[in-house]
Structures are given as C-alpha cells and as structure tokens.
C-alpha positions as CSV (number, residue, x, y, z in Angstrom):
1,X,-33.2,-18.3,9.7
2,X,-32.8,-15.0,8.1
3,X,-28.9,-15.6,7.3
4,X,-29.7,-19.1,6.7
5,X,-31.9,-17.2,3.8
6,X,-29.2,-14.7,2.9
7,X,-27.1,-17.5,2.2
8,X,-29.5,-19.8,0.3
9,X,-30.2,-16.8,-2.1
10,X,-26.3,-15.8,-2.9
11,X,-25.9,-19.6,-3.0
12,X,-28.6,-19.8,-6.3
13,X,-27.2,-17.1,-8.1
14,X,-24.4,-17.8,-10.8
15,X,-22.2,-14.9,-10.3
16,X,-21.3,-12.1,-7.5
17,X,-22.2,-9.0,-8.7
18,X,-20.1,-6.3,-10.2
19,X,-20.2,-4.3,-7.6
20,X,-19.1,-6.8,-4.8
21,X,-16.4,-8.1,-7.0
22,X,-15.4,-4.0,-7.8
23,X,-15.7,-3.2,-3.9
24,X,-13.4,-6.1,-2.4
25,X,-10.4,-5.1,-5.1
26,X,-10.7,-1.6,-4.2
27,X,-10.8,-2.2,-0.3
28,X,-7.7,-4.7,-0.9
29,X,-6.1,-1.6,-2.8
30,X,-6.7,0.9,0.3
31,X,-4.9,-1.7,2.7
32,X,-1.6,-0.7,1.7
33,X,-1.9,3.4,1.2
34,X,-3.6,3.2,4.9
35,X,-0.2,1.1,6.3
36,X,2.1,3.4,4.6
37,X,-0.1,6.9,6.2
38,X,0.2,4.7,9.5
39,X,3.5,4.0,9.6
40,X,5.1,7.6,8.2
41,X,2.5,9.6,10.9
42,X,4.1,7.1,13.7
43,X,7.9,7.5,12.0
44,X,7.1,11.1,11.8
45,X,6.0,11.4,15.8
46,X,8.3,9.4,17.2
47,X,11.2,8.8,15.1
48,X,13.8,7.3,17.8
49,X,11.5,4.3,18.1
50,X,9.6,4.0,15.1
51,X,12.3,5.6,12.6
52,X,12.9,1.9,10.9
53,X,8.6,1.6,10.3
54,X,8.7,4.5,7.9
55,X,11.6,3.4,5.9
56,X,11.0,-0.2,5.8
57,X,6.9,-0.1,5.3
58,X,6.8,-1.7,2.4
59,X,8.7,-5.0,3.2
60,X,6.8,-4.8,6.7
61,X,3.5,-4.3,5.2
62,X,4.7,-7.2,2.5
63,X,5.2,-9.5,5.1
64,X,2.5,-9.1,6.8
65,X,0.1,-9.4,3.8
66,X,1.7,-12.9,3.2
67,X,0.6,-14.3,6.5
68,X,-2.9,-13.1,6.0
69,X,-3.7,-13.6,3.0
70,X,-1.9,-17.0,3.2
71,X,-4.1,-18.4,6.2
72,X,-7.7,-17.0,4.7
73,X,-6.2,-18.5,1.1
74,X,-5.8,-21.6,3.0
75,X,-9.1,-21.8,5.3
76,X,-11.3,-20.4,3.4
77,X,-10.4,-20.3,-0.2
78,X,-10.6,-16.5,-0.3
79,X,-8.3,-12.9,0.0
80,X,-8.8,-10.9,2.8
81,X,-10.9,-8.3,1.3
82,X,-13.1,-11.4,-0.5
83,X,-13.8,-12.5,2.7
84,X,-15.2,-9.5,3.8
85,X,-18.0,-10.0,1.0
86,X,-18.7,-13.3,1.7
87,X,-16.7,-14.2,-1.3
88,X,-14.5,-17.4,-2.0
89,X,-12.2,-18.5,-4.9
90,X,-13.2,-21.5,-7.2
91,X,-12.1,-23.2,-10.3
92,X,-13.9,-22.0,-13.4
93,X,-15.4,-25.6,-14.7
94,X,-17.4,-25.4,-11.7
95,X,-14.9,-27.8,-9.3
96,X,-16.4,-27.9,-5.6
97,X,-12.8,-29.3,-4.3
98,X,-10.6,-27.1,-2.3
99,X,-7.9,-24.9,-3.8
100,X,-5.6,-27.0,-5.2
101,X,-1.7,-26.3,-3.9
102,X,-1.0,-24.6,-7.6
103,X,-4.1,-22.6,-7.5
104,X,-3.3,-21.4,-3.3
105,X,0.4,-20.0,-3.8
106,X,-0.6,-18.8,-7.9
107,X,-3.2,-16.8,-5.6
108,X,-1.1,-15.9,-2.8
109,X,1.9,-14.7,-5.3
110,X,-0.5,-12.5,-7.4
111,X,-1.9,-10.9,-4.4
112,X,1.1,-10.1,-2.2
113,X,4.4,-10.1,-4.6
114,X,3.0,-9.6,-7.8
115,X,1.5,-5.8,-6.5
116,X,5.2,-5.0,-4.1
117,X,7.1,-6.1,-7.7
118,X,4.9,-3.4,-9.6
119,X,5.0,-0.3,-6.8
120,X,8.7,-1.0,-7.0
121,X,9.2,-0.8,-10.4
122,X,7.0,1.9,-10.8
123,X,8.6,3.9,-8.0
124,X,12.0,3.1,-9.7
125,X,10.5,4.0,-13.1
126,X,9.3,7.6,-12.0
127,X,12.7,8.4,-10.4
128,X,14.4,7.5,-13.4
129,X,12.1,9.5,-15.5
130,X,12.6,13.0,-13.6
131,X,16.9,12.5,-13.0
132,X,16.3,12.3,-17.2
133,X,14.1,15.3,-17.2
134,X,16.7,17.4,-15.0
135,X,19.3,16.2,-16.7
136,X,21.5,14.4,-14.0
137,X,21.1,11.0,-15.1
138,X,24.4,9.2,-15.7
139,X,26.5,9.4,-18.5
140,X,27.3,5.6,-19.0
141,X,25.2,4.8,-22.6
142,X,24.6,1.0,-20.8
143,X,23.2,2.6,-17.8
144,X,20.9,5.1,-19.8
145,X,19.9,2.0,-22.4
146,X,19.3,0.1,-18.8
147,X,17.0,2.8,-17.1
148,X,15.0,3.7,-20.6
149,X,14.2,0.0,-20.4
150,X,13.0,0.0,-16.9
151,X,10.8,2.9,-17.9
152,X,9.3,1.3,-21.3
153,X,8.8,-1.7,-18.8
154,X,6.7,0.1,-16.1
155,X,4.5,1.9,-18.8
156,X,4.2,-0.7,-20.9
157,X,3.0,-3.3,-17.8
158,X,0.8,-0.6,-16.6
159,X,-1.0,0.0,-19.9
160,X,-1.4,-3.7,-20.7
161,X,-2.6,-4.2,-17.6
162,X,-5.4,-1.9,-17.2
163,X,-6.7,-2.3,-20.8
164,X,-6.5,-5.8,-20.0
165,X,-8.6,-5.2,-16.8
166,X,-10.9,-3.1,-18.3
167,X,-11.8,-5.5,-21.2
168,X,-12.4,-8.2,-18.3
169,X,-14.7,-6.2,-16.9
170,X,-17.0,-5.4,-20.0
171,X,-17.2,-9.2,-20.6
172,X,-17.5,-9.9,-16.9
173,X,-20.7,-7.3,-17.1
174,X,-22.0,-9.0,-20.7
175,X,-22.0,-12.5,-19.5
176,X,-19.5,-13.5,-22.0
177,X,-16.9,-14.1,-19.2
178,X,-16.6,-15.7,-15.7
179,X,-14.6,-13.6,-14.1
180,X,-13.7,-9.8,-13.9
181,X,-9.9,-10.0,-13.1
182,X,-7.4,-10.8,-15.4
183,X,-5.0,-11.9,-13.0
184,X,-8.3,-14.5,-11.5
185,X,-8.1,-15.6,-15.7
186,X,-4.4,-16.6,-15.6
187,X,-5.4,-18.6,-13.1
188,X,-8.0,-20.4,-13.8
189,X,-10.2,-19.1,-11.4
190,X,-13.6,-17.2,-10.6
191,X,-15.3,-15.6,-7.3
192,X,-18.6,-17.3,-6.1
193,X,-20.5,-17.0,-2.9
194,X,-19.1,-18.4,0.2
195,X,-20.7,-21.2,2.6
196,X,-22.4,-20.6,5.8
197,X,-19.7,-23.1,7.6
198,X,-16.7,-20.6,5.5
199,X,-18.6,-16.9,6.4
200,X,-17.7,-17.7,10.0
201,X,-14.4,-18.4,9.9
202,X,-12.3,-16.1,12.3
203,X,-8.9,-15.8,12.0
204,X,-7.7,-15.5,15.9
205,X,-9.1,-19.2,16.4
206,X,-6.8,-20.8,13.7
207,X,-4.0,-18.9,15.8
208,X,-4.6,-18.7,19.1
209,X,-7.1,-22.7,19.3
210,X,-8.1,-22.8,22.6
211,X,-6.4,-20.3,24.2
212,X,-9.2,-17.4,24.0
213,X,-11.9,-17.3,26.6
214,X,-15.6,-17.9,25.9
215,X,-16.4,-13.9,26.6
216,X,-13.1,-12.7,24.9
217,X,-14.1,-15.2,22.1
218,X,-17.8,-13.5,21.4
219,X,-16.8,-9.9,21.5
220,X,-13.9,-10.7,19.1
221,X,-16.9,-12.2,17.2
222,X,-19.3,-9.4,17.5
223,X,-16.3,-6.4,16.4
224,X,-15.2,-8.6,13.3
225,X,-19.6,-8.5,12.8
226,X,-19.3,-4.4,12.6
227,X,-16.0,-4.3,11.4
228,X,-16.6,-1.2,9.3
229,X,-17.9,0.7,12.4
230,X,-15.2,0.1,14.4
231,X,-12.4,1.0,11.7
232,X,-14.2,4.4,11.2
233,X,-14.4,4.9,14.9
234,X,-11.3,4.3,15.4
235,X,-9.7,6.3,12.6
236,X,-12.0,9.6,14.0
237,X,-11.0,8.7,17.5
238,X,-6.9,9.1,16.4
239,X,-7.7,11.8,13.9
240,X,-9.7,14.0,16.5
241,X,-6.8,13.5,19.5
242,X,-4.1,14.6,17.1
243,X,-5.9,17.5,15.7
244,X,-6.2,18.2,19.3
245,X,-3.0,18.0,20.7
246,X,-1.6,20.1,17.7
247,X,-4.0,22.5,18.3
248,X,-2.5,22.9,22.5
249,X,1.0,22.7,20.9
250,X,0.0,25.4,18.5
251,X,-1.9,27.6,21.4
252,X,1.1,27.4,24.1
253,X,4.3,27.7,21.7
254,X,5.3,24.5,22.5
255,X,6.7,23.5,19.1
256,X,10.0,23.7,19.2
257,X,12.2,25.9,16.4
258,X,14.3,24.0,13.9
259,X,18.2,23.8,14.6
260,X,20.0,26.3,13.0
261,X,22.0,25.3,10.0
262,X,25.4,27.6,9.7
263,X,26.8,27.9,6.5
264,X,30.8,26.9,6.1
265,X,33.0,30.0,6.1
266,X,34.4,28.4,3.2
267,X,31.1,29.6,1.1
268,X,30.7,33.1,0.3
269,X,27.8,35.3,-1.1
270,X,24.4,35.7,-0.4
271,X,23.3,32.5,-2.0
272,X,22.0,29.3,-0.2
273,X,23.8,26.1,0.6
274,X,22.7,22.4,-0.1
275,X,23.1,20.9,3.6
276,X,24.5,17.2,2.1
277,X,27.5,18.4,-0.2
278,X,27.7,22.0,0.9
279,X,27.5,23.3,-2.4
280,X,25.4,25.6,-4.2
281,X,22.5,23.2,-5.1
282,X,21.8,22.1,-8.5
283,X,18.7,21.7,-9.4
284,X,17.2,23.0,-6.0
285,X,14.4,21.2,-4.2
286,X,12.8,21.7,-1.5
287,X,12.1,19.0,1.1
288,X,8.2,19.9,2.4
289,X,8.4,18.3,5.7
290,X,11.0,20.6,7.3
291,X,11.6,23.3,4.0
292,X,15.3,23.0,3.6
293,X,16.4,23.0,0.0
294,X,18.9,20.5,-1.1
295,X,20.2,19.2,-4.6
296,X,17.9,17.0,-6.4
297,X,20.3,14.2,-7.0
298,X,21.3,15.0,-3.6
299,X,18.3,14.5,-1.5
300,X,16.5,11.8,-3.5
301,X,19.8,9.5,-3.1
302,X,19.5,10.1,1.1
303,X,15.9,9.5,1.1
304,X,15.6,6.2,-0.9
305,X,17.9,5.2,1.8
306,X,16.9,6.4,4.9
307,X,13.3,8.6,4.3
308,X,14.0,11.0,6.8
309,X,14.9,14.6,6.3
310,X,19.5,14.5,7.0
311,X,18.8,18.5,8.9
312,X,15.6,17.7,11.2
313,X,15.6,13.8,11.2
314,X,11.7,13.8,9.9
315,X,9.9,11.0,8.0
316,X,9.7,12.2,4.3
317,X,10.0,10.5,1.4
318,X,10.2,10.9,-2.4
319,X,6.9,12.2,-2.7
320,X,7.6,15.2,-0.3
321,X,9.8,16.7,-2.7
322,X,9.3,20.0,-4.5
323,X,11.7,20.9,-7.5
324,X,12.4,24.9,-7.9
325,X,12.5,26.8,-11.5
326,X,14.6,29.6,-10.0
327,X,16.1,31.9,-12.5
C-alpha cells in the first residue's frame, strides 16, 4: 500500500525533480572513475594476471557499459543510473509508447560512445598540449596544424558543452524547459517517473529466465533493495583488508627492494640515465609509482602503450607523471 502510494504521488507530478535528475548523472559519471581505480589497484597487485585490465580499462569498461545500459534501455526505457531513481525516458509530446528503435540506440550511443569519444579526445588533447609546452612536439607544420586542431576541438566541445548544460538546467529549474540535458534535447526526449510493473525490473531475470532459484532469486531481490548499503560495505570491507595487509608488510619488512638499474659503462659522469634510451633525459620526469626518472617524450610514448612502469613492471599511467624544472 505504502509503495503503491509512493508511486501514485511521483506518478501525478509533471517533472522529476532537480535533484533526482542532478543525482542519477553524477552517479552515472562516478561509474567509470570507480572501474578505472578498480582495475589499476588489481593491475597494480597482480600484474601477471591482471596486467591487460589496467591497460585496456577503457574499452573493457566501454563494453561493458553497452550491454547494460543496452538491456535497461530496452526493458525499461531507462540508463542504469535512471533506474536507480525510479526514472524512465519518454518522448517530450507526452507519447506513452515505448522507445522507439531511433530514440533506444540515439540513447544508447550518447550514453556509452559519445562519453569514451570525449575522454579520448581529451586525453589526446592534454598530451598534445604539454609535448607543445616542453617543446618536443614534432617538427612536421601538418602534424603541428593537425594536433592544434585536435586541441581547439577538445576545448571548444568542452566549453559548448557545459554552457550548453548549464543553460538547460536554468530553464529545466524555471519551467521554461522539459528537460535538463542537452544531450536528452537532441533527442527529443525527457525523464518522468517510472511504473510500479518497470521499478521492479531486475536485470539477472532477463539473463539468467528460469535458471535462479526461488531463495537465490529473493536475496538477489532484497541486496538490489539496499544497493547503496551493500556498495559502501563492500568498498570499507576491501579498503580496511588492504590497509591491513600493507600495514603487516610494512611491520615485517616484507616489501621487497626494487631491482637495481646499472648504468652502461658507456655513460660517464655523475649524472642520471633515462632507463628507455640510456641517455641523459631531456625534459626529466619522474614516474611516481616506482620514482625512476625517464625522458618525457620517452615515458609517455611507453605508457600510452603499455601503462606499466618498463623498470618495475607497475600499473601507472599518464597521470602518474611528474615533470622536473632542474637547473
């Protein structure tokens, strides 16, 4: 009686709130950061088994966000994360009908590729920008015309698109516009409240129909009820038995000291050796997973493709990296 209720009351009002509508994008934002810390913790602890999960996250996490997204898309009219708040897409005139098939993969394409299309870019973009800034970016004039467009590109997609965003929002708040996304505007669509039948769709019957037992069935039921719970449990459990076990490691000396790197007889002096082209680095950087210092041009150009460190074999990426101003 009391969700019957719950429903009947979202069911009478026009439009979700701000807050819902603010809250679902913002959990569907956190979904892939949390893969990516996921995947580099398990590349970084075991990286004979789990070495190809820390370089390859994104495609992994893009797959994976397909399927999803594609089979709540298709059952219930709604993301993931709009799910979760008892949300559902609809057509803006006010259509009852189901998705139609243009409006199910726009929505599926704007929620998976559209976002791995824009981290690329940007990731690409921000490389770009620092080789220019340290002054090793190539000397071809087609290649440099072809890279400042690239950058133009990312900061010009990025402004438009969060001006655009934040505009929507004002006129989502004023009344003066159905919907808060602009990407939900292209479109044609809006967010409304969900049925009852839709809030209790679970996702392990449309892949595993009939094959679940009755008990299994009902817990599954009862953890996707307190979700949120569970994910925080969960995430203290892991975080408070690896803060552990460093701690022991710490305590008995069990970590064990990085291989040696010998420099070539070939270099002389006093001065340190990038370990990729055994030369004196230019531009040094530090990699802060293991503290080696490499060239810039060097070490960026091994991690984009393998994202471990080439000395200790440790997950890193481009983010680990720490340019020196020695003089």
């Amino acid at each position: 009686m009391n969700n019957q209720a719950v429903y009947l009351t979202q069911n009478n009002q026009p439009t979700p709130s701000i807050f819902e509508v603010i809250a679902q994008e913002t959990f569907n934002d956190l979904l892939s950061p949390a893969f990516k810390q996921v995947s580099m913790h398990l590349a970084s602890c075991y990286p004979e088994l789990f070495g190809w999960l820390g370089a390859w996250h994104e495609e992994i996490f893009l797959a994976l966000n397909i399927a999803v997204q594609y089979t709540y898309l298709k059952n219930v009219e709604a993301s993931y994360s709009e799910f979760l708040y008892s949300l559902k897409r609809s057509c803006v005139k006010g259509e009852e009908a189901p998705l139609s098939r243009r409006h199910l993969f726009g929505s599926l394409a704007l929620l998976t590729v559209f976002p791995y299309l824009r981290s690329r870019l940007h990731s690409l973009a921000t490389r770009y920008c620092l080789d220019e800034g340290d002054g090793v970016g190539p000397s071809d004039t087609r290649r440099k015309t072809l890279r400042r467009v690239v950058m133009c590109l990312s900061t010009l997609l990025g402004v438009t698109l969060e001006s655009w965003k934040l505009c929507q929002t004002v006129l989502y708040l004023l009344g003066k516009s159905t919907t808060h996304s602009p990407l939900l505007l292209l479109l044609g669509l809006t967010l409304r409240y969900c049925s009852e039948r839709q809030s209790e769709f679970y996702i392990w019957k449309v892949l595993f129909w009939g094959r679940i037992p009755m008990f299994l069935n009902k817990t599954l039921e009862r953890l996707s009820n307190h979700w949120v719970e569970v994910v925080g449990f969960v995430t203290q459990l892991v975080q408070s038995v690896s803060s552990n076990q460093n701690a022991r490691a710490i305590a008995k000396g069990d970590i064990p000291a990085p291989r040696a790197f010998h420099k070539p007889s070939n270099v002389c002096g006093d001065g340190f050796i990038c370990p990729l082209c055994l030369k004196k680095p230019k531009v040094p950087t530090v990699l802060r997973v293991s503290g080696y210092i490499f060239c810039y041009l060097c070490i960026i150009n091994h991690l984009i493709k393998s994202e471990t460190c080439p000395v200790t074999k440790y997950a890193a990426s481009t983010e680990d990296l720490i340019r020196l101003n020695l003089t």
